[in-house]
Backbone bond lengths (Angstrom), bond angles and torsions (degrees), N, CA, C in turn:
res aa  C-N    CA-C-N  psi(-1)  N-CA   C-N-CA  omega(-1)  CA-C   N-CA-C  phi
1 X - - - 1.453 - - 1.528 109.26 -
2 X 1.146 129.14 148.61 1.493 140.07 -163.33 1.392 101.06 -89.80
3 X 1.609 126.00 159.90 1.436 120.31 172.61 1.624 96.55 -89.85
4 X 1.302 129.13 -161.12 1.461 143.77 152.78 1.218 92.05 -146.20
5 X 1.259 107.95 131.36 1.987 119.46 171.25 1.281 95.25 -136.15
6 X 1.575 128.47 165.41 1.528 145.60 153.76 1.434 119.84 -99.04
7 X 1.499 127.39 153.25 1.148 96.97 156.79 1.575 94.78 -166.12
8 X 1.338 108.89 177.31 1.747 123.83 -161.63 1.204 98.98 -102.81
9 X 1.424 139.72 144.31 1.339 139.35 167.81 1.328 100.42 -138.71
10 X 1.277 117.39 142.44 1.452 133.85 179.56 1.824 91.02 -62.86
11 X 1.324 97.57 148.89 1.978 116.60 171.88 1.178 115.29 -18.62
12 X 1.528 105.77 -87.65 1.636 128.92 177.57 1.690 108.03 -53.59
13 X 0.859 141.59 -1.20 2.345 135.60 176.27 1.693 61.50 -128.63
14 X 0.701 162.63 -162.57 1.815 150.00 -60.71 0.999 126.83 -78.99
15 X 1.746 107.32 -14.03 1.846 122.50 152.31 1.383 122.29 -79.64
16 X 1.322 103.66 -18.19 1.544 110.17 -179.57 1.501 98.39 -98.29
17 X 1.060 121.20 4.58 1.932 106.15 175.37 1.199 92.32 -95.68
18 X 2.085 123.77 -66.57 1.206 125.90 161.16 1.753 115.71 4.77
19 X 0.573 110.99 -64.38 1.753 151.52 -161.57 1.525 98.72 -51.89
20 X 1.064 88.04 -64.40 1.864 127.02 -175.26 1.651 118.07 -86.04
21 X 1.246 125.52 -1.81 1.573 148.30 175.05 1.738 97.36 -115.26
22 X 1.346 103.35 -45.65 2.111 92.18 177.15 1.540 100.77 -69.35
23 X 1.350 113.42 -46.56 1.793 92.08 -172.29 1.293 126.61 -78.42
24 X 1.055 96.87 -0.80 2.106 98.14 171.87 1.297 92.50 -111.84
25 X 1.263 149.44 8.49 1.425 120.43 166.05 1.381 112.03 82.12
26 X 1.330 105.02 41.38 2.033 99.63 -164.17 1.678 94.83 -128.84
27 X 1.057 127.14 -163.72 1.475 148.00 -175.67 1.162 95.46 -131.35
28 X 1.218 112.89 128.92 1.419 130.01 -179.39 1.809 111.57 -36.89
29 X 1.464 91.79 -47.72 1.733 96.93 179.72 1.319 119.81 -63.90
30 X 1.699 115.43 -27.89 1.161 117.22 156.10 1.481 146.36 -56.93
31 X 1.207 99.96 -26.21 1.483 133.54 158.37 1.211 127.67 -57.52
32 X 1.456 114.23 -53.67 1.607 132.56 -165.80 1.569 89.59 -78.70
33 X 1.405 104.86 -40.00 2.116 101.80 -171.52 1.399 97.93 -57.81
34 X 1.361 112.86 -66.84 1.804 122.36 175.57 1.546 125.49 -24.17
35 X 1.534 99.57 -44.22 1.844 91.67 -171.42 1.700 89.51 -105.74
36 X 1.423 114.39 -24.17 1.739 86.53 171.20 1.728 117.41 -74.88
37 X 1.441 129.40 -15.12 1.464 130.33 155.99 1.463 88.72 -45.48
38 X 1.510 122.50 -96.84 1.160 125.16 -144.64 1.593 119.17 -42.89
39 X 1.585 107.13 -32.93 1.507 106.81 -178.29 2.155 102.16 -65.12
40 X 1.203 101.00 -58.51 1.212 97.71 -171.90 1.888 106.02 -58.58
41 X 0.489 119.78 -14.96 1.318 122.78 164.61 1.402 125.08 -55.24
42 X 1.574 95.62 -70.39 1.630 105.49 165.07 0.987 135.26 -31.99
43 X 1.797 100.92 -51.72 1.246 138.91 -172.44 2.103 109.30 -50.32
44 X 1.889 87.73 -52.73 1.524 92.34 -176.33 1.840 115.46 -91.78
45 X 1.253 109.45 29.20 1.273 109.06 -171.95 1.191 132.44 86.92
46 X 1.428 111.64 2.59 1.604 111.86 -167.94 1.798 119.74 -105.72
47 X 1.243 118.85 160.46 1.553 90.25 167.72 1.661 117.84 -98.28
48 X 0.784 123.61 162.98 1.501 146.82 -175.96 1.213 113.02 -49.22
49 X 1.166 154.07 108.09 1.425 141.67 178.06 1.762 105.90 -50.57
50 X 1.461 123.21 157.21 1.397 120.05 -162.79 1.358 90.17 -85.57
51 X 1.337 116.50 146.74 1.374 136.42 162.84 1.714 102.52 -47.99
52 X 1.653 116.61 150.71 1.303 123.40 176.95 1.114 101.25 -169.23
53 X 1.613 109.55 113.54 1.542 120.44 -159.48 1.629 103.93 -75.19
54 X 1.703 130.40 -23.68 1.105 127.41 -164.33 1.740 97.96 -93.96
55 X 1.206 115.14 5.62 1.794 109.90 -164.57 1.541 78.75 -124.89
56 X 1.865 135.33 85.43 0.953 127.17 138.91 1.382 147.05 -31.54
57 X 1.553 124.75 -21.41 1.556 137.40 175.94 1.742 87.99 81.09
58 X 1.248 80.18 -175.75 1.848 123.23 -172.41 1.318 113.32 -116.49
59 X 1.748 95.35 81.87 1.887 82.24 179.81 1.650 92.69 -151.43
C-alpha cells in the first residue's frame, strides 16, 4: 500500500520540480514520489532505478 504525505518547499525547488513534472509528462505528485525514491535511495546506498518516461509510477 502507498504512503500519502504533504509537504512545503521553499519557491525556487517547487518551481523547479513543477518544471521537472511538465517535461516528463508527469503530475507533480508523480514527480515529488520519483525524486523523493531517488533521494532516499541515495541516501541508503543504492542506485536509483533509471528514469523511463513511458512508466509514469504510482503516485
Amino acid at each position: 500500500m502507498s504512503k500519502r504525505i504533504s509537504v512545503v518547499l521553499p519557491d525556487d525547488i517547487g518551481e523547479a520540480v513543477e518544471k521537472m513534472a511538465e517535461s516528463e509528462m508527469r503530475s507533480l505528485s508523480q514527480m515529488g514520489a520519483i525524486l523523493i525514491t531517488e533521494a532516499v535511495k541515495s541516501r541508503q546506498g543504492e542506485t536509483p532505478a533509471p528514469k523511463d518516461k513511458k512508466d509514469k509510477g504510482a503516485a
